[in-house]
TORZANU-636901 format. One record per residue: x, y negated, z of N, C-alpha, C, CB in turn. Coordinates in steps of 0.1 Angstrom, whole numbers, plus 2048, in hexadecimal, padded with zeros to 3 digits. Glycine has a CB too. Layout:
XYZXYZXYZXYZ;...
REM end
This chain:
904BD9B1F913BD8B1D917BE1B1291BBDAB2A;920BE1B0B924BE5AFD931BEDB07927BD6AEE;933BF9AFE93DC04B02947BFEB04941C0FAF9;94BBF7AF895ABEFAF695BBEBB0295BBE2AEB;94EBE0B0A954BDBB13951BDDB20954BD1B12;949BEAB2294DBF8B2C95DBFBB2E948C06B24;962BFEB2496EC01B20979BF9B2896EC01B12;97CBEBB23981BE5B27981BDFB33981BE1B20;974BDFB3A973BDEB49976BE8B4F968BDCB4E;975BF3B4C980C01B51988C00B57987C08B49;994BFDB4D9A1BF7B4E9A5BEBB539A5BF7B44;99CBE2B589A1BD8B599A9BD8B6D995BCDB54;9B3BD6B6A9C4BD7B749BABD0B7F9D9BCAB6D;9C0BD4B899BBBD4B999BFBC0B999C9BE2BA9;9B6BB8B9E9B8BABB9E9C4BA7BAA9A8BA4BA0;9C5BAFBB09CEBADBB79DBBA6BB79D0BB4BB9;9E2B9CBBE9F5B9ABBC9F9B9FBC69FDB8ABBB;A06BA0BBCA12BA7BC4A1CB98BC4A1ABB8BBA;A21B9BBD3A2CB90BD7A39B97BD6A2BB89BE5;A43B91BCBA4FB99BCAA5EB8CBCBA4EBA3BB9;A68B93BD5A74B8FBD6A7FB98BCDA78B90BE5;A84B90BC5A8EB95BBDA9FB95BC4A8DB8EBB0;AA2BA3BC5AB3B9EBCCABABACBC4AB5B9FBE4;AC4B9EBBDACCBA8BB2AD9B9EBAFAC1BADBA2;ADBBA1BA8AEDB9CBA0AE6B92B94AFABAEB95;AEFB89B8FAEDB7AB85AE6B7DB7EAF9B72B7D;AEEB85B75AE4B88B66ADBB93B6AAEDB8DB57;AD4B9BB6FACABA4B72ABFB9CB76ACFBAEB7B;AC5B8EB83AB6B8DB8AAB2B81B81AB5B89B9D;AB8B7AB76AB3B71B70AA6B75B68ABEB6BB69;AABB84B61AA1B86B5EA98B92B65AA4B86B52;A9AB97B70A8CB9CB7AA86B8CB7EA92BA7B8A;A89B82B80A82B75B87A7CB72B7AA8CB68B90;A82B73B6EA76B71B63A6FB7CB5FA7AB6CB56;A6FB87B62A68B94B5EA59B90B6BA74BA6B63;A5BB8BB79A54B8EB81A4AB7EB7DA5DB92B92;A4EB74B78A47B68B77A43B68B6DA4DB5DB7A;A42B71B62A39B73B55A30B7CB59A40B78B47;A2EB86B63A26B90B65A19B87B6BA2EB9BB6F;A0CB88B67A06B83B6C9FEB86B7AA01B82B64;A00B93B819FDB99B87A06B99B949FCBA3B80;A12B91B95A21B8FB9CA22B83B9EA2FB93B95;A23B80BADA2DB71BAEA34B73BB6A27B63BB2;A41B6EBB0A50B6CBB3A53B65BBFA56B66BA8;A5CB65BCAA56B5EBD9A65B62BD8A48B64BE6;A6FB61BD6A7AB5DBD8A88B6ABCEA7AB5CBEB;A94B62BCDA9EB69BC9AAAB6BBD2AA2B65BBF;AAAB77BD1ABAB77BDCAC5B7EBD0AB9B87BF0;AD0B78BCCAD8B79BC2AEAB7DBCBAD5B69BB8;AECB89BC5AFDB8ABCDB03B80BCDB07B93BC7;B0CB7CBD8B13B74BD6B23B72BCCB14B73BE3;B22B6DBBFB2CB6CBBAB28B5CBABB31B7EBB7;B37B5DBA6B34B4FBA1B28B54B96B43B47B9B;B21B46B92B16B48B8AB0CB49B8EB17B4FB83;B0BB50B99AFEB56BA0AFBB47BA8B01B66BAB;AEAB4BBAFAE5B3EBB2AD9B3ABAEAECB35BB0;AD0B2FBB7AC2B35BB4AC1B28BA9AB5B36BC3;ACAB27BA4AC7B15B98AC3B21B8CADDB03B92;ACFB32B8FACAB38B81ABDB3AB81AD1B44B7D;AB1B3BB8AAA4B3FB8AA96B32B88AA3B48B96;AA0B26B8BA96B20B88A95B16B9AA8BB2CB83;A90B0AB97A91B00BA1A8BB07BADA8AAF1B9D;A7DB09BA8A72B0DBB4A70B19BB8A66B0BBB1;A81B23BB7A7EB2CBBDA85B2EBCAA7EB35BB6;A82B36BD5A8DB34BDDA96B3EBDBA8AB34BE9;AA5B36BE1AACB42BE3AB0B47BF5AB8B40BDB;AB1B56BF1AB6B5FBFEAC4B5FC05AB4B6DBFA;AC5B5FC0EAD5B63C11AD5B6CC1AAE0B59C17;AC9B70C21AD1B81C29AC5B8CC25AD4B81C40;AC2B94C2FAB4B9FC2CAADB99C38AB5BB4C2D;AADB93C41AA3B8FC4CA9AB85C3EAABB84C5E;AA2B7AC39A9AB73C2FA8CB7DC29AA5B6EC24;A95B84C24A90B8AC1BA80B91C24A9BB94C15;A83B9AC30A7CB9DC38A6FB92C3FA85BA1C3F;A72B89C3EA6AB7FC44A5FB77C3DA73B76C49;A63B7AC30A5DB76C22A4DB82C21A6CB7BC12;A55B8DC28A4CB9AC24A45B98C15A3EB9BC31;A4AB9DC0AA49B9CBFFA3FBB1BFFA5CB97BF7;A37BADBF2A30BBFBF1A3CBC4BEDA22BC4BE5;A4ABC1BE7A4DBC7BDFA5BBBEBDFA43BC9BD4;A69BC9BDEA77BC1BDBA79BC8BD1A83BC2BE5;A80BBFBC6A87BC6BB8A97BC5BC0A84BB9BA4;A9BBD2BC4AA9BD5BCDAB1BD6BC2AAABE4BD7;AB7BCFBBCAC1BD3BAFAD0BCBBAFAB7BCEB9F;ADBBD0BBAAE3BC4BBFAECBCDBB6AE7BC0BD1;AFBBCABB8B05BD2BB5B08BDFBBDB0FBC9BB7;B02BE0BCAB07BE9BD4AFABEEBDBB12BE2BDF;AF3BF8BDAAE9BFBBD9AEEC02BF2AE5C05BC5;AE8BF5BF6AEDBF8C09ADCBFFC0CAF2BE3C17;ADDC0DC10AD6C14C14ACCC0DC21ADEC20C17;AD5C0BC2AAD5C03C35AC8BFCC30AE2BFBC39;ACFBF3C2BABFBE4C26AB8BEAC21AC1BD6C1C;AB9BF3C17AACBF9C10AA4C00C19AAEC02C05;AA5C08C29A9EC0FC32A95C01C38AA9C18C3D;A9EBF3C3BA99BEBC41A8BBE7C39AA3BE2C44;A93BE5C31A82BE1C22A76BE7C2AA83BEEC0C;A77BF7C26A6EC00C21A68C00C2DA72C0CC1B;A72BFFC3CA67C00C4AA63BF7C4BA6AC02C56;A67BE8C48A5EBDFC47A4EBDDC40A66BD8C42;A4DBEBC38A45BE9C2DA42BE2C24A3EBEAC2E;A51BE1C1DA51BDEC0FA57BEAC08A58BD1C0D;A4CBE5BFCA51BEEBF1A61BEDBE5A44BEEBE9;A65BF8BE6A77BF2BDDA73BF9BD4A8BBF7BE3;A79BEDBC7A7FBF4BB9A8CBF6BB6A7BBEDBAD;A94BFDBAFAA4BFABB5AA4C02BA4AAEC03BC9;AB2C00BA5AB9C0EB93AC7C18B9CAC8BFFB7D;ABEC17BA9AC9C20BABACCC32BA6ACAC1EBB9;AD0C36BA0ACDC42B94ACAC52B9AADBC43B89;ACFC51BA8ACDC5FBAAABFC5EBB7ADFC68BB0;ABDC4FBB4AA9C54BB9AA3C58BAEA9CC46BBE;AA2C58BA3A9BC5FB98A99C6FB9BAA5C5DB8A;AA2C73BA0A9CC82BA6AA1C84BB5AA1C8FB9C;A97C80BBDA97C86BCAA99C8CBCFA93C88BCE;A96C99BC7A99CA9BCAAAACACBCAA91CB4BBC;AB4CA1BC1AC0CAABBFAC8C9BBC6AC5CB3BAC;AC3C93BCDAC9C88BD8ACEC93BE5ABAC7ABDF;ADDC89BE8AE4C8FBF1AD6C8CC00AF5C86BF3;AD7C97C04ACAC9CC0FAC7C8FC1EAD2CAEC18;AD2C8BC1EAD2C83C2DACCC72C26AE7C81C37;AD2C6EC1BACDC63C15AC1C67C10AD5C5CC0B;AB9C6EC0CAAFC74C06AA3C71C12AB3C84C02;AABC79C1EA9FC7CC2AAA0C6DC31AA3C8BC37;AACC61C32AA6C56C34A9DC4CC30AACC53C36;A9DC4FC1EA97C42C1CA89C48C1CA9CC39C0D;A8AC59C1DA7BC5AC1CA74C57C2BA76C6AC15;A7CC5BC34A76C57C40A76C48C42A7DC5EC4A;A7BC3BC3EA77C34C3EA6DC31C33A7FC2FC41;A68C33C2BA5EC30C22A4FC31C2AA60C3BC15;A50C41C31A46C46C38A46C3AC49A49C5BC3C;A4FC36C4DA4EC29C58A43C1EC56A5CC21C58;A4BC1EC47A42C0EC45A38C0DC3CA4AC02C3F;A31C19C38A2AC1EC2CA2CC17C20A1DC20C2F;A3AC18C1CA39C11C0EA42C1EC07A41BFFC0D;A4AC1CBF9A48C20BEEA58C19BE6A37C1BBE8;A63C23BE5A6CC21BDCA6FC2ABD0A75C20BE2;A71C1FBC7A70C27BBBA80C23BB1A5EC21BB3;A87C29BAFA8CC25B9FA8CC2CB91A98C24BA0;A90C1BB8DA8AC1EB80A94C14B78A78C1AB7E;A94C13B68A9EC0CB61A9AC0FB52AAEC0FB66;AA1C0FB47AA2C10B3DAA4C17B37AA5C0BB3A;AAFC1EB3BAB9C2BB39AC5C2EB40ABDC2BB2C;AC5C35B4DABBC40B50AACC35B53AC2C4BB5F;AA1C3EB50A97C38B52A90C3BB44A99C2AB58;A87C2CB42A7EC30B37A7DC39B2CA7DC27B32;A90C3AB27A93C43B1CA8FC51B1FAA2C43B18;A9EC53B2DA99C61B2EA93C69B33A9DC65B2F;A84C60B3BA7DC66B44A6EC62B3AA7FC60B55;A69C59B3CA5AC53B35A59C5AB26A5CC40B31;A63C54B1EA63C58B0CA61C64B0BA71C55B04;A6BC6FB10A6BC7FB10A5BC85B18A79C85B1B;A59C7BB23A4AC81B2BA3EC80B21A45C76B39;A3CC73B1BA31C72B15A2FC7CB06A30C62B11;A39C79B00A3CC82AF4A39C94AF8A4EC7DAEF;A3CC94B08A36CA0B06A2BCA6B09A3CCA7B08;A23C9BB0AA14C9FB0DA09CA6B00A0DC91B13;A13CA6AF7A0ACAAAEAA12CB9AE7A0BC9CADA;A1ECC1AF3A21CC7AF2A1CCD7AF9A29CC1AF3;A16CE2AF8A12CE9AFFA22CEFB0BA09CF3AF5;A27CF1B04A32CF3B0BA43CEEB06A30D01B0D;A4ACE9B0DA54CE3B03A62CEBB0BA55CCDB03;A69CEBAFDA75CF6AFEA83CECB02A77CFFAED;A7FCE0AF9A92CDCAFBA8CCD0AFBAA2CDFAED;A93CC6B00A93CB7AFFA9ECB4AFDA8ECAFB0A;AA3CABAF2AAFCA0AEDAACC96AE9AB8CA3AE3;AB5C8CAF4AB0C7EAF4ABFC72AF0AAAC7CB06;AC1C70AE6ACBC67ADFACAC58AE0AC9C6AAD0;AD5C50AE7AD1C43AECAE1C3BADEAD2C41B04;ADDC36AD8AE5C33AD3AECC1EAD1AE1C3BACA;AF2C1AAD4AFBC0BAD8B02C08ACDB07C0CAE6;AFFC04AC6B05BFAAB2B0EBF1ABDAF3BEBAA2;B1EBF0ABCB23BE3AC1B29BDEAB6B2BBE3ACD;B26BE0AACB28BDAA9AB26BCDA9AB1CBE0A8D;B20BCBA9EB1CBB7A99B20BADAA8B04BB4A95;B27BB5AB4B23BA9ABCB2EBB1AC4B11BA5AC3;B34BA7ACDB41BADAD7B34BB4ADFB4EBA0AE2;B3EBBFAE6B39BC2AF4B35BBCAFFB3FBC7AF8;B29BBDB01B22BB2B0BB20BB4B1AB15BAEB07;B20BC6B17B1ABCBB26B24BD3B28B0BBD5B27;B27BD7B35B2FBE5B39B2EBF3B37B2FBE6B44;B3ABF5B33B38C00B25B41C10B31B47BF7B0F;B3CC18B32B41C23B33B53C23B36B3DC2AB27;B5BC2AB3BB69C25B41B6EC2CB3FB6EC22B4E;B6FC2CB2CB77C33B25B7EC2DB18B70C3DB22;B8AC31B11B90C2BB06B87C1EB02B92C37AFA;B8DC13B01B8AC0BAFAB89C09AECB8EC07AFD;B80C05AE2B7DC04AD2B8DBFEAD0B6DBF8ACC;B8DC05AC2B9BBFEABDBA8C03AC7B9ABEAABD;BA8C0BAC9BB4C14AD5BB9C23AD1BACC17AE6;BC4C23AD3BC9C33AD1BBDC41AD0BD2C35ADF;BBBC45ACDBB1C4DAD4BB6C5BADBBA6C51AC9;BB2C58AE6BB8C63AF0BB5C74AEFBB3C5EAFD;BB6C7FAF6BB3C88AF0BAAC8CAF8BBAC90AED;BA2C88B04B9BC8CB0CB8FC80B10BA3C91B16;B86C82B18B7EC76B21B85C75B29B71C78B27;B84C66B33B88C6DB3FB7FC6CB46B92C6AB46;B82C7BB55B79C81B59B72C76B62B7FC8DB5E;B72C6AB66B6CC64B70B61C5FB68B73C5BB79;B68C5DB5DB5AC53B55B53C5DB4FB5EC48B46;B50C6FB4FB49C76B4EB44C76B5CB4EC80B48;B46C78B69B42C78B78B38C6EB78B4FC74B84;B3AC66B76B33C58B74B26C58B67B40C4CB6F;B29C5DB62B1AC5EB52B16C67B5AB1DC65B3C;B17C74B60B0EC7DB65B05C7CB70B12C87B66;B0FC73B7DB0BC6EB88AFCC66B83B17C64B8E;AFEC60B7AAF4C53B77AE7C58B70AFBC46B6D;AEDC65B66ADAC64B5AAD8C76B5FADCC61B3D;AE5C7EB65ADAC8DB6BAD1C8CB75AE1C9AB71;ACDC84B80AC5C7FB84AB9C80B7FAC7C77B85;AB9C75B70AAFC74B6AAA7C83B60AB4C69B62;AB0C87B5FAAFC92B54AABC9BB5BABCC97B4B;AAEC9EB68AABCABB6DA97CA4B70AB7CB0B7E;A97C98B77A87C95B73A7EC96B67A85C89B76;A88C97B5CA80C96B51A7FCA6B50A86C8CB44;A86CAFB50A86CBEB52A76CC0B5BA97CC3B5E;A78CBAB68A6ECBDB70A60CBAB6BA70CB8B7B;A61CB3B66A55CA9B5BA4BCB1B52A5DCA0B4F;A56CB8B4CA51CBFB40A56CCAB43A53CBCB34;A56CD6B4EA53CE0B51A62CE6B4CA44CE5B4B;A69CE0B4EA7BCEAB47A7FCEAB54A8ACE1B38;A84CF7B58A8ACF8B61A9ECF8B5DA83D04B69;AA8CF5B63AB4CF3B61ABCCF5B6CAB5CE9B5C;AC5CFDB6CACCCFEB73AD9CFAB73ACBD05B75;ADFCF1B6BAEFCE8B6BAEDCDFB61AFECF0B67;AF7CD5B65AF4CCAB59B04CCAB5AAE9CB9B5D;B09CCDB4CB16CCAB45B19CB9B43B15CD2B36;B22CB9B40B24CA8B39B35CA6B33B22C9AB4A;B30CA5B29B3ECA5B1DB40C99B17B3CCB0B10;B46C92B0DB4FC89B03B55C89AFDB53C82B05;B54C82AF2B60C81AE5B5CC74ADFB5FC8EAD7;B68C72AD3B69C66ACEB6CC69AC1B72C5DAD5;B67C5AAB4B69C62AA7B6FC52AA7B5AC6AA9B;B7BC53A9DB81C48A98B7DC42A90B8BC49A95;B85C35A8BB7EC2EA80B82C34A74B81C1FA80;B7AC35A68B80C3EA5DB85C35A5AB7AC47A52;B83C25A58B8FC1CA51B8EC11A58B8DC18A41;B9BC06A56B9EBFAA5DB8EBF3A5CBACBF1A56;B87BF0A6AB77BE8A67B79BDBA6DB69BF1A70;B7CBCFA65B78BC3A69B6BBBEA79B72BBFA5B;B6BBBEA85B60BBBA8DB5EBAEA95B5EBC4A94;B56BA7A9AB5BB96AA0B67B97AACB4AB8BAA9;B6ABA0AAFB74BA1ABBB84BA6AB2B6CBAFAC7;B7FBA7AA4B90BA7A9FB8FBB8A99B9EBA5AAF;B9DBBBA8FB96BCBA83B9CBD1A91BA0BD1A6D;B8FBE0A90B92BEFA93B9CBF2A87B83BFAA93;BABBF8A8ABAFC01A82BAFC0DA83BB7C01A7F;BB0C15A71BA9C20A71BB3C26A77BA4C25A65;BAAC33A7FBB0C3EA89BB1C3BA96BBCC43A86;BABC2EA97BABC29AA8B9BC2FAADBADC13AAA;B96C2AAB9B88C35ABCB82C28AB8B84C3EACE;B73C29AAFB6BC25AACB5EC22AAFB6CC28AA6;B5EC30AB6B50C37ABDB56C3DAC9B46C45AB4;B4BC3FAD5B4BC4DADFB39C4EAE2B58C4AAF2;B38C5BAE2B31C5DAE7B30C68AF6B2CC5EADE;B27C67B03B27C6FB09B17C77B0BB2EC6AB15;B1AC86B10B10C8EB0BB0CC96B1DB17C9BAFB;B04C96B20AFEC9EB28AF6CA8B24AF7C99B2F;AF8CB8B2AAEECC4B24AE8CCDB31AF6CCEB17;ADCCCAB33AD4CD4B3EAD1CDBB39ACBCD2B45;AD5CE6B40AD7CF7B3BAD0CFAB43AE4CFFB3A;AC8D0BB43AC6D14B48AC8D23B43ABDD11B4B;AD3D2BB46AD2D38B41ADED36B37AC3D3CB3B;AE7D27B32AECD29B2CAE6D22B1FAEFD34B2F;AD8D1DB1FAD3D1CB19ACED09B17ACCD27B1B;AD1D04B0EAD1CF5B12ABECEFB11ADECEBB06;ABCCEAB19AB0CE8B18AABCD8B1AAACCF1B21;AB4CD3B1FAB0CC2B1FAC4CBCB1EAA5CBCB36;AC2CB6B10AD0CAEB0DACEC9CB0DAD7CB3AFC;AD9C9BB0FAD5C88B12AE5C85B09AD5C81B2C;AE6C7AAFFAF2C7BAF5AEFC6BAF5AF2C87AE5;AFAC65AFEAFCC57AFAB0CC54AEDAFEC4FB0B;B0AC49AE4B0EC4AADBB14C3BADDB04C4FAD1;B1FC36ADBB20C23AE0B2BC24AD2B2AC1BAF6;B2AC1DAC7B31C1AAB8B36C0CAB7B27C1CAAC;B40C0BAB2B48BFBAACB49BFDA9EB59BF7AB1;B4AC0AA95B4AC07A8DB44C13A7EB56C02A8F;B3AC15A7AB32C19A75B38C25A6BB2DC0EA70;B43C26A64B4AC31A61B57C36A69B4DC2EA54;B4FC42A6EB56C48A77B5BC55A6DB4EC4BA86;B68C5BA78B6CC69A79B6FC70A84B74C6BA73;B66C7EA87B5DC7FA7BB51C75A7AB57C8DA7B;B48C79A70B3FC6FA6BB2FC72A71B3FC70A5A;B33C69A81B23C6EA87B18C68A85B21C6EA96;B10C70A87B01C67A83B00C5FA8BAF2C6EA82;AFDC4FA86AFBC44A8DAECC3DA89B07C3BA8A;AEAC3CA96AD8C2FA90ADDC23A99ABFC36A98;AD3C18A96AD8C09A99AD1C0CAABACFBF8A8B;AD6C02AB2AD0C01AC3AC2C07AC2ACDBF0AC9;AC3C0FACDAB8C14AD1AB6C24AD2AB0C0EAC9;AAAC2CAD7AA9C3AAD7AA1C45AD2AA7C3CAE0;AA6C4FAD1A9AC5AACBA9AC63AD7A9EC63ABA;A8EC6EAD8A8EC75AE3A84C82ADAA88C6CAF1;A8AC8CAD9A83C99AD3A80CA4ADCA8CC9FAC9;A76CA8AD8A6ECB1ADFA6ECBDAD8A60CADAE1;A70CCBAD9A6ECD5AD3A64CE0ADCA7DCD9ACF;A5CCE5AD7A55CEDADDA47CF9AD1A4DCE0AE9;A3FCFFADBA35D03AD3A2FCFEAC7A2DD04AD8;A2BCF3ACAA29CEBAC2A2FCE3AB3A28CE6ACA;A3BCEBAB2A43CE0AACA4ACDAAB1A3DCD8AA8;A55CD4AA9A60CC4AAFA55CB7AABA74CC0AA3;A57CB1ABCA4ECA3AB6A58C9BABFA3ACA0ABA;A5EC8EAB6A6BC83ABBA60C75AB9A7EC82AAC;A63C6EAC2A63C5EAC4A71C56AC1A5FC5CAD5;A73C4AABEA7CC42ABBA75C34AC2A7FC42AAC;A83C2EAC9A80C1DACFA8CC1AAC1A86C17AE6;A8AC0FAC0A97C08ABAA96BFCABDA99C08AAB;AA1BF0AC5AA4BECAC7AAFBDDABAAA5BF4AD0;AA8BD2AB0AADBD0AA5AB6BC3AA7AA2BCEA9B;ABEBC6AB1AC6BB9AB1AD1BBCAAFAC5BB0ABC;AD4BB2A9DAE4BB4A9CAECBA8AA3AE8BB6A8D;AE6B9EAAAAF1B9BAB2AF2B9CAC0AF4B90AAF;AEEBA5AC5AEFBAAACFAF0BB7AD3AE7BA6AD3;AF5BC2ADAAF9BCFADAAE9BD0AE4B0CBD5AE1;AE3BDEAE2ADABE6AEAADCBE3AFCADFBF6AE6;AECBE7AFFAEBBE6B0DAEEBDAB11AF1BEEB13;AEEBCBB09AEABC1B08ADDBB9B0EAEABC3AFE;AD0BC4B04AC5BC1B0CABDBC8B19ABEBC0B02;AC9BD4B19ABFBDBB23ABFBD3B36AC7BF0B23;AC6BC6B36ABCBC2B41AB6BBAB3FAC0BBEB4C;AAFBB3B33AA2BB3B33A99BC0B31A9EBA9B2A;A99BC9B2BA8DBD1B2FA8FBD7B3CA89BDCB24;A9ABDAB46A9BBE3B4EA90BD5B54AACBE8B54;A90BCCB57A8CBC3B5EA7ABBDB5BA96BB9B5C;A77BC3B4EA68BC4B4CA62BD2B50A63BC1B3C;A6FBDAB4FA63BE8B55A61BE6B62A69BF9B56;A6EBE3B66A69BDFB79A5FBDAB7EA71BD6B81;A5BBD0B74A55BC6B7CA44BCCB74A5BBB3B7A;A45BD7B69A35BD8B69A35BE8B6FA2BBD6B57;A3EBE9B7CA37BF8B82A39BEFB8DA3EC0AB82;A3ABE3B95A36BE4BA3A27BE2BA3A3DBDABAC;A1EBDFB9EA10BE3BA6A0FBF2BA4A02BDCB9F;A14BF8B9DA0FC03BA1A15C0DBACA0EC09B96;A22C08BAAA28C0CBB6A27C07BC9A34C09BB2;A20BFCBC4A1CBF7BD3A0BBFABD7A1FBE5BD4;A08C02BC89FCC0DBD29FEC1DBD39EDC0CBCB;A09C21BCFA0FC2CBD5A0FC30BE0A18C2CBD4;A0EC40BE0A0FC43BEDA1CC3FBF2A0CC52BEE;A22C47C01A31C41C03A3CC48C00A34C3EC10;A47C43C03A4EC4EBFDA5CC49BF1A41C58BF6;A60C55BEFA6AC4FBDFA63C55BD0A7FC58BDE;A5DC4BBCDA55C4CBC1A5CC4FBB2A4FC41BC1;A5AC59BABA62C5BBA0A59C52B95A64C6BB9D;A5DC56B88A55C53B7CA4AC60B78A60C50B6E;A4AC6BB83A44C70B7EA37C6EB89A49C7CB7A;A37C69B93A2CC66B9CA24C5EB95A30C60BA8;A2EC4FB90A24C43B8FA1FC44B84A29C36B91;A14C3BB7FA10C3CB70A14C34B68A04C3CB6E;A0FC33B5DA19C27B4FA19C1CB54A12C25B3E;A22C14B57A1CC04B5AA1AC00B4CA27BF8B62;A0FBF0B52A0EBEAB43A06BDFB4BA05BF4B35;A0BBD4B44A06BC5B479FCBC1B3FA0FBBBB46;9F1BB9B429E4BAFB429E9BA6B3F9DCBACB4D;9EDB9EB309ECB93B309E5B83B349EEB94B2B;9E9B7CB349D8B71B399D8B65B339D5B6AB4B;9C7B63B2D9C9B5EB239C9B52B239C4B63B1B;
REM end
């Protein structure tokens, strides 16, 4: 046998399937029920979709079933639920996990275990250990950006000093598609402050993440700040939703900074634009992220870019939130038990077939 194909029998993915139930909201599980039926490794055995208009199993397709309570769901015994509803009910997720099934969910403050309020923390792990299965979340951003991108990049680091991770949203070419942060609207007065809930809310959702990516790469931190501002349009900008005039807000961006000592050591700077000349005049790149590493070694940065001008970034992020999911449940349904971070499991990656 030739190395090459030593090699490749190595690697070749556990033959195994996984049986997965998808229960989520319209547009998310349309595409987790197509994320899980392209996986070759996954078959899809039913959808449970919230109840509201639009939703329904005609969006997934004739031959799949649909769910209407958790006994369904339970009786199915699936390896694995993609949990991704509007209202993330503790309750059913305990039932899952003592049942022994394994949950994927985006609910944001499982990303770090360690800084989860203590009583929800100690239930889902004691049910995990009931039914020996395995919850994990995960998503796009928080998730892949600010946990994976920053991890890998620093494995070529001996020791790394700061991490800054820049997610940036072009809504230049295409109305707003996704739900945007619950602050000033594009083309509006510009106010003189954030307001404070829609900062409560950015930190609730990605320090979670950041404090794992801290843990990751050896930075320890002790507070995570979270600030905002807005730069206007420097002149009246023509866009398909009708002109920004100049001096109305154009841009906002919001900024998270984990500190220790006073000393910032992991920043996270989301950036969402309508219209390309701002004031002041911030640096803008088209959809998508960069994530920098500074350390012994040198600064070493990665970039994703994301090239659709008719579509905004947080546009597409439920399709990929919905392909990462679906290439970490085998590995997550051979996990030990427990609430599984991104730093337990390893890289997923799919086997196409040919």
């Amino acid at each position: 046998m030739e190395p090459d194909t030593l090699y490749r029998t190595a690697i070749r993915p556990n033959p195994r399937r996984y049986t997965v139930v998808v229960w989520s909201s319209g547009r998310l599980a349309r595409h987790l029920a197509a994320a899980v039926g392209e996986h070759p490794g996954l078959d899809l055995l039913a959808v449970r979709t919230d109840p509201h208009p639009g939703a329904g199993p005609a969006a997934h397709g004739e031959d799949v079933t649909a769910l209407r309570t958790t006994q369904d769901v339970l009786t199915l015994a699936p390896d694995c639920v993609l949990y991704m509803p509007r209202v993330f009910d503790a309750d059913t997720v305990c039932r899952l996990l003592m049942a022994g099934i394994n949950v994927i969910t985006t609910r944001s403050d499982l990303h770090h275990p360690d800084s989860m309020e203590r009583t929800l923390c100690a239930r889902l792990e004691s049910a995990c250990w009931a039914g020996r299965a395995s919850l994990h979340s995960t998503g796009v951003s928080p998730g892949f950006v600010t946990e994976l991108m920053p991890i890998t990049i620093g494995a070529v680091q001996r020791r790394v000093d700061t991490v800054t991770i820049e997610e940036y949203t072009d809504l230049t070419h295409s109305d707003p598609i996704a739900p945007l942060p619950d602050i000033a609207g594009f083309g509006t007065t510009c106010p003189g402050h954030v307001d404070q809930r829609a900062l409560i809310r950015f930190q609730q959702s990605f320090g979670p993440s950041l404090r794992l990516v801290a843990d990751g790469l050896g930075l320890s931190i002790d507070t995570i700040e979270v600030s905002g501002d807005y730069a206007v349009a420097a002149r009246t900008t023509p866009t398909p939703s009708g002109p920004i005039p100049a001096g109305t807000v154009g841009a906002y961006r919001l900024s998270l900074v984990g500190g220790r000592a006073a000393m910032p050591r992991v920043v996270y700077r989301a950036t969402w634009y309508r219209v390309p000349d701002l004031d002041p005049a911030w640096p803008l790149e088209h959809n998508g992220w960069r994530a920098g590493l500074a350390g012994d070694s040198g600064p070493v940065e990665i970039s994703v870019r994301t090239p659709a001008l008719d579509r905004s970034r947080a546009g597409l992020s439920p399709a990929h939130t919905a392909q990462h999911a679906a290439r970490t449940i085998p590995a997550l349904c051979t996990a030990p038990p427990g609430i599984r971070t991104s730093l337990d499991l390893p890289p997923s990656a799919v086997t196409t077939t040919g």
